[in-house]
C-alpha positions as CSV (number, residue, x, y, z in Angstrom):
1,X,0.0,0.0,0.0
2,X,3.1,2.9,0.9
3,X,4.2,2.0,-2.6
4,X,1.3,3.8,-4.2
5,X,1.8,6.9,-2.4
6,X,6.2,6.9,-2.7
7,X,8.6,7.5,-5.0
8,X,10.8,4.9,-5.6
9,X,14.9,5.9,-5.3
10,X,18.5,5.2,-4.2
11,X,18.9,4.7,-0.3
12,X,20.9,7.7,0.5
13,X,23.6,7.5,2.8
14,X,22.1,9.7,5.5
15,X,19.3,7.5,6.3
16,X,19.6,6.4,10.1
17,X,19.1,2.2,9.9
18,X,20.0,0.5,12.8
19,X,23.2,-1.2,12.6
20,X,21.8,-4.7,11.7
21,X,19.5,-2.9,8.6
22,X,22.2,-0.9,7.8
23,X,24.4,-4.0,7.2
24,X,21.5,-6.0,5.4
25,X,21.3,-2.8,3.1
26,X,25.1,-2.1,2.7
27,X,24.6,1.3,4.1
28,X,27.4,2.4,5.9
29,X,27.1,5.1,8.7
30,X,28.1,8.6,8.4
31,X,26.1,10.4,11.2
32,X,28.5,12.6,12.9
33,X,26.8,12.3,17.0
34,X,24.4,9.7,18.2
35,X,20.5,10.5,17.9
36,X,17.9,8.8,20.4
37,X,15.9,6.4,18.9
38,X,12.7,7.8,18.9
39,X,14.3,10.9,16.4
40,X,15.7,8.1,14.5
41,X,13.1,5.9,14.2
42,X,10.4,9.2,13.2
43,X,13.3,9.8,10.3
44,X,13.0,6.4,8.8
45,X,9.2,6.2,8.8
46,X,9.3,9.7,6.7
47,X,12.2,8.0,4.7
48,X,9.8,5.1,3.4
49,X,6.7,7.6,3.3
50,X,8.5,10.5,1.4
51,X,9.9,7.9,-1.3
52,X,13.5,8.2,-0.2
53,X,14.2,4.8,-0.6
54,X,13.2,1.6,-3.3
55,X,11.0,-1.0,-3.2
56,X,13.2,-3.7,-1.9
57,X,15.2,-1.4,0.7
58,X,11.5,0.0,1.7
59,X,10.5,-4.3,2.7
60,X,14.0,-4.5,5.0
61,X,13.5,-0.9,6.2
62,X,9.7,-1.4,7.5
63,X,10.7,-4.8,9.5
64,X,13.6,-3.3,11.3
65,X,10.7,-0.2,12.3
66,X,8.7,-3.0,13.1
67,X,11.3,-4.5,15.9
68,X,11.9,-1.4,16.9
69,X,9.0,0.7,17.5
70,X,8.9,-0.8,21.5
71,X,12.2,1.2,22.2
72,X,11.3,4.3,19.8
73,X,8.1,4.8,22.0
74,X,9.6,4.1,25.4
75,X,12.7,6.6,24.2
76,X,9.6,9.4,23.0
77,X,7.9,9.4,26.3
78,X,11.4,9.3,28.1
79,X,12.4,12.7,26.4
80,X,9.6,13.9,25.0
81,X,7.2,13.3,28.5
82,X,3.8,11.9,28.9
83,X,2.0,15.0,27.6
84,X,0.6,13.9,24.6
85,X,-0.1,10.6,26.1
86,X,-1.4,11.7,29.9
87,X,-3.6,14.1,27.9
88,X,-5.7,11.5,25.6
89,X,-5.8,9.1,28.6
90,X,-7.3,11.9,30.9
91,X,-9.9,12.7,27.9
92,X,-10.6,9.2,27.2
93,X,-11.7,8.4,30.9
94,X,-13.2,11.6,31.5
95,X,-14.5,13.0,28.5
96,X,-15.4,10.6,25.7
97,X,-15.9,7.2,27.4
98,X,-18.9,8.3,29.6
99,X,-19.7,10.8,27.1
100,X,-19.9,7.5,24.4
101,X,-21.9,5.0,26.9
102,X,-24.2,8.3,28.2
103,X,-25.2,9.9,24.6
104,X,-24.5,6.6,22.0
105,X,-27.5,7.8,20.2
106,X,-26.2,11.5,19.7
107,X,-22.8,10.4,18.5
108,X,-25.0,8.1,16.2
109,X,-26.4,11.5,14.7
110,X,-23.2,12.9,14.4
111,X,-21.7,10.5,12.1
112,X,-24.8,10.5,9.8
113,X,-25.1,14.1,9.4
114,X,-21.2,14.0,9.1
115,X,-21.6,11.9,6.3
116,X,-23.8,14.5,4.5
117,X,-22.1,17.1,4.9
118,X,-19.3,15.3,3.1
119,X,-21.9,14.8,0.4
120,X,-22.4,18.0,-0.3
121,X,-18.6,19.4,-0.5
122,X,-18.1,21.2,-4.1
123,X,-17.3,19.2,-6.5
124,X,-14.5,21.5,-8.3
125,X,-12.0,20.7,-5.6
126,X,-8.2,19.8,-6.7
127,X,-7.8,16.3,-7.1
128,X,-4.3,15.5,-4.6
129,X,-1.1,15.2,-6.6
130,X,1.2,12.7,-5.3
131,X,3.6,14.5,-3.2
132,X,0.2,15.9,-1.1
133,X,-1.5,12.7,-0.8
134,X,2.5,11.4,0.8
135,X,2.5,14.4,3.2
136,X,-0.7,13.4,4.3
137,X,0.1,10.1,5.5
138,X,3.0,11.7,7.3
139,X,0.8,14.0,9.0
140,X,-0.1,11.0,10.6
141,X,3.1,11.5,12.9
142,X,3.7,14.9,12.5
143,X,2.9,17.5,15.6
144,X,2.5,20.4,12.9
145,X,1.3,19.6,9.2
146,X,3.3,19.8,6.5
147,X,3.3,22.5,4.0
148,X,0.2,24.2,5.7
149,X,0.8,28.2,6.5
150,X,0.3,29.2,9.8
151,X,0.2,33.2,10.9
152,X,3.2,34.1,12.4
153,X,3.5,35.7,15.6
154,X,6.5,36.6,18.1
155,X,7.3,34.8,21.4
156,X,7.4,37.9,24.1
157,X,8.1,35.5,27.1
158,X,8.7,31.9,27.9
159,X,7.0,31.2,31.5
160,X,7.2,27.6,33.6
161,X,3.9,26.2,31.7
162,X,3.5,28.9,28.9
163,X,4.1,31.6,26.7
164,X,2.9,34.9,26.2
165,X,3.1,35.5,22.1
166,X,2.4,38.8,19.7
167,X,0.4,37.8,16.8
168,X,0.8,39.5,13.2
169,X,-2.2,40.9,11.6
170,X,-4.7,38.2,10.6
171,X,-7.7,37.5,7.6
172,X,-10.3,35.3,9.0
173,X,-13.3,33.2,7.4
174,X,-15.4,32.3,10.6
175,X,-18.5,31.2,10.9
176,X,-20.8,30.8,13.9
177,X,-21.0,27.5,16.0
178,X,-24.9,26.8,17.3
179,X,-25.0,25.2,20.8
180,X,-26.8,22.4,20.9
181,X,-26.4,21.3,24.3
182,X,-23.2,20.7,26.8
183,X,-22.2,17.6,25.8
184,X,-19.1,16.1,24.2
185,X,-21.2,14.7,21.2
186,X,-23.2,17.9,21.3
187,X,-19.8,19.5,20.9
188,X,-18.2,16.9,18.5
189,X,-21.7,17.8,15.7
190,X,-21.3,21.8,16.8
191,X,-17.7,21.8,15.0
192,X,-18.7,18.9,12.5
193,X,-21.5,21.6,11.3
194,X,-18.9,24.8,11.3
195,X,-15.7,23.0,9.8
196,X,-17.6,21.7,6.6
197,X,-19.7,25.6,6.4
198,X,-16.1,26.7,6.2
199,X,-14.4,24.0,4.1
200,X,-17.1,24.6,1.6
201,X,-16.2,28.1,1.1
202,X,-12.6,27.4,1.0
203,X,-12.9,24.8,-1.5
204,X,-14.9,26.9,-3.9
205,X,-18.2,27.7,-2.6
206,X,-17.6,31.5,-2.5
207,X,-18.1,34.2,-4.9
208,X,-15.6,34.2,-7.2
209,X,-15.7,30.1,-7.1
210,X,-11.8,29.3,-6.4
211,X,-10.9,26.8,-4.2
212,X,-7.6,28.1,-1.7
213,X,-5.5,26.4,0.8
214,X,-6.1,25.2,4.0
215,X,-3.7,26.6,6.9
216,X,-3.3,25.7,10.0
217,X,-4.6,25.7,13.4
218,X,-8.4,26.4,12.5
219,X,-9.2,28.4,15.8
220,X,-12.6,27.5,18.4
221,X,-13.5,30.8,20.0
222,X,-15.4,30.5,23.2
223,X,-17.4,32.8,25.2
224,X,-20.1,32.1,28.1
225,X,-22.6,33.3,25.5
226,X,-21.6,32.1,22.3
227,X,-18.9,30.4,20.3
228,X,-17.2,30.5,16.8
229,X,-14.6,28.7,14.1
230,X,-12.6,30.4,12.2
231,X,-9.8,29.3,9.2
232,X,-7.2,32.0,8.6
233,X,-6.8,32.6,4.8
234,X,-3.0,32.7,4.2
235,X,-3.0,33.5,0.2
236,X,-4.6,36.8,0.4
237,X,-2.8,40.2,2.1
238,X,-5.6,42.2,1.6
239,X,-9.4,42.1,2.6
240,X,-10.8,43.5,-0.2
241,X,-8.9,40.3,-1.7
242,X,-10.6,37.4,0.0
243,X,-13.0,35.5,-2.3
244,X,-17.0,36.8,-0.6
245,X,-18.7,34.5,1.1
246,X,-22.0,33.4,-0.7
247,X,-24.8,33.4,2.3
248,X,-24.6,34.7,5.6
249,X,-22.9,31.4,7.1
250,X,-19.7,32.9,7.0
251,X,-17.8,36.6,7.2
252,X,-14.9,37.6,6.6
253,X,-12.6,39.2,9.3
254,X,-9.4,41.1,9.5
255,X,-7.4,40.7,12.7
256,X,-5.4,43.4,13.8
257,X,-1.6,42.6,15.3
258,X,-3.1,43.8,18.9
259,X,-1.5,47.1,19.5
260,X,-4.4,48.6,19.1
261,X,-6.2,46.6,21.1
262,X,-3.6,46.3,23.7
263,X,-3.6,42.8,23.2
264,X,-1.1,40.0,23.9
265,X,-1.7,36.1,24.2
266,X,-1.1,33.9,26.5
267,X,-0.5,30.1,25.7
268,X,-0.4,26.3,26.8
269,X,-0.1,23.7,24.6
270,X,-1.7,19.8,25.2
271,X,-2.3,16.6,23.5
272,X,-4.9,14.5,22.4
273,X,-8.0,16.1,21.5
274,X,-10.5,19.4,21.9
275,X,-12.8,17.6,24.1
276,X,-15.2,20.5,26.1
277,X,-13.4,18.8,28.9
278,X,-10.4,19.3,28.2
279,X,-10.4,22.9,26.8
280,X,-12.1,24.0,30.6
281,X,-9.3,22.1,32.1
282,X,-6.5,23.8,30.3
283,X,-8.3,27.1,30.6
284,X,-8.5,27.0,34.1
285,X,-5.0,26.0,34.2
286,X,-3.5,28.8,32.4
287,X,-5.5,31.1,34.4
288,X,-3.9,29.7,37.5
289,X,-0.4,30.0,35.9
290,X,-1.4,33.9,35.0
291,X,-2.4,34.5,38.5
292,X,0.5,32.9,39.8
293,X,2.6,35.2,38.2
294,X,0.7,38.7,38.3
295,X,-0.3,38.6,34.5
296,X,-4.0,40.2,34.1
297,X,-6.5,38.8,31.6
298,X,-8.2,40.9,28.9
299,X,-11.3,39.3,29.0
300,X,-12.5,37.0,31.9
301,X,-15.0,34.9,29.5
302,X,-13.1,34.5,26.2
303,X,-10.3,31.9,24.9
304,X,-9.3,30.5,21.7
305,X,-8.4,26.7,21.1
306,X,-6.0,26.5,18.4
307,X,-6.6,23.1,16.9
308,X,-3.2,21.9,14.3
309,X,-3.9,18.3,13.3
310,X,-6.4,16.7,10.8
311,X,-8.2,13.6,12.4
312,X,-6.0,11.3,11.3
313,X,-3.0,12.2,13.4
314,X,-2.2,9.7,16.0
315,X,-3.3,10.8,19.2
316,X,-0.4,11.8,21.4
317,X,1.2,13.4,18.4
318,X,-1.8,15.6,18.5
319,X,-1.2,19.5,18.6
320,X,-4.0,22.0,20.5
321,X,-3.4,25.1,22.1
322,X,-5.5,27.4,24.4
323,X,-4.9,30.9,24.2
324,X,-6.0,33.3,26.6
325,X,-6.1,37.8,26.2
326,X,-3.9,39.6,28.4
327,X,-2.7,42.8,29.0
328,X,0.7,43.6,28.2
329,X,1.7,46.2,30.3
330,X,0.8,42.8,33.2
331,X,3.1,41.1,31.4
332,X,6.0,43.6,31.7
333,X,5.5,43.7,35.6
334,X,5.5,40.3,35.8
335,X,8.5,39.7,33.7
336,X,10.2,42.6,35.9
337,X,8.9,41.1,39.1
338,X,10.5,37.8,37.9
339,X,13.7,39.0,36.9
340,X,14.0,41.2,40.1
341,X,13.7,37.6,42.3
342,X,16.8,36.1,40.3
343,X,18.6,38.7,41.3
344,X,17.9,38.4,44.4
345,X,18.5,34.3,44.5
346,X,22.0,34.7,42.5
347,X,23.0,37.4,45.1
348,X,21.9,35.0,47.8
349,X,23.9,32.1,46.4
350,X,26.9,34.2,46.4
């Protein structure tokens, strides 16, 4: 099956087999330090998805992966911690299993309606050339997709469990999400319903009927009153630019960088998936980290979720972020505050 989606070629030199592979492919070593064999072994599985090696190397290369995928994922959760892990086990058990056994019926109604949507996706969408259809089944291990644009933004300040960042100015296609109750499946159909209203206008049903890329994360905006998804358009610079929506189901909005909003954002990052559980849990958790360290939010009842990954990434690979308003000038205190107690400590030590 990889076959059909690589490119056969010569086994380059730089591919990291383990020793026994290497000598069953005559591939001598030429790494110049040791890498841990997680790093190695996520560099071989893009080697035999990406086409970097030939059919018969590919069949030796995918059984050595096979013996060692035991140490690679021991090695990932050694360095890499049990985030992305800890995080789909804590939704799983608190947020989807009693959500399934609970609400079987409403998850039932989500995957019909699911289905139609799907149905009714325009039908002048870009078949997948090769190389896309190979990053695609790479995205199944990759944190961040490949080849999607994201808006860029400015890290202000790394704190212990987050970051404060500075967005750039931002074009946004968001449509509203209807509540239809407080429940995970409730949830789960609310973004089913918003994601295809938006993928339909990205793929072509807008006015000028072209189909533009899809960027990365799509962004959940949450309010005690009402919530919202939104794709950023990364091909346009300019409003006036943007294909127009055709309906009311979606608008078209330009983001400032948040200067004149006096706006900064605080963020955490966690695994698994945007369960309504989850996305309370981590907001509460930031906010705990911002009061810890003096930081004031803008806005007590709003918070994005940044969501990266398309549903077919494995689980603790998984990318979602929660980011919360806040108020620079805060931010500048508490980064003074913080920088006035290690002088303090390193005067101390002396």
């Amino acid at each position: 099956m990889l076959a059909a989606f690589c490119l056969s070629a010569p086994v380059p030199t730089k591919t990291r087999f383990s020793s026994s592979c290497r000598r069953r492919l005559g591939v001598t070593a030429c790494a110049t330090k040791e890498e841990s064999p997680s790093v190695t072994f996520e560099k071989d599985v893009k080697s035999i998805l990406c086409g970097r090696v030939s059919g018969s190397a590919r069949n030796i290369l995918a059984q050595d992966l096979a013996k060692r995928a035991p140490e690679a994922f021991e090695d990932a959760l050694r360095v890499r911690g049990f985030g992305g892990v800890a995080d789909f086990a804590r939704q799983l058990r608190d947020d989807i299993v009693p959500d399934v056994l609970n609400n079987s019926e409403a998850y039932v109604r989500t995957a019909t309606s699911t289905a139609q949507r799907r149905s009714s996706f325009p039908t002048n969408v870009p078949r997948p050339t090769l190389q896309e259809i190979g990053a695609e089944v790479r995205n199944v291990w990759n944190e961040v997709p490949e080849g999607l644009y994201s808006p860029p933004y400015e890290v202000i300040e790394k704190r212990d469990g987050y970051e404060v960042r500075k967005y750039s100015r931002m074009l946004l296609a968001r449509t509203r999400m209807e509540p239809e109750g407080g429940t995970e499946a409730d949830n789960a159909a609310a973004m089913g319903t918003a994601f295809g209203t938006l993928a339909k206008y990205l793929f072509g049903d807008n006015g000028a009927q072209k189909a533009m890329s899809m960027t990365t994360p799509v962004f959940l905006e949450k309010r005690d009153d009402e919530s919202s998804m939104a794709f950023v358009i990364g091909e346009h610079q300019k409003l006036e630019d943007v294909p127009a929506p055709v309906g009311e189901n979606v608008e078209l909005v330009e983001v400032d960088d948040g200067e004149r909003r006096n706006l900064q954002w605080a963020v955490v990052q966690f695994g698994g998936y945007a369960t309504l559980g989850e996305m309370r849990r981590q907001r509460t958790k930031l906010l705990d980290m911002l009061d810890r360290d003096g930081v004031k939010v803008a806005k007590e009842d709003a918070f994005l979720c940044g969501i990266y990954n398309g549903p077919t990434t494995l689980p603790f690979r998984r990318k979602q972020e929660i980011l919360i308003p806040v108020l620079p000038a805060s931010v500048k205190n508490a980064l003074s505050e913080a920088d006035k107690e290690d002088d303090e400590e390193a005067e101390t030590q002396e």
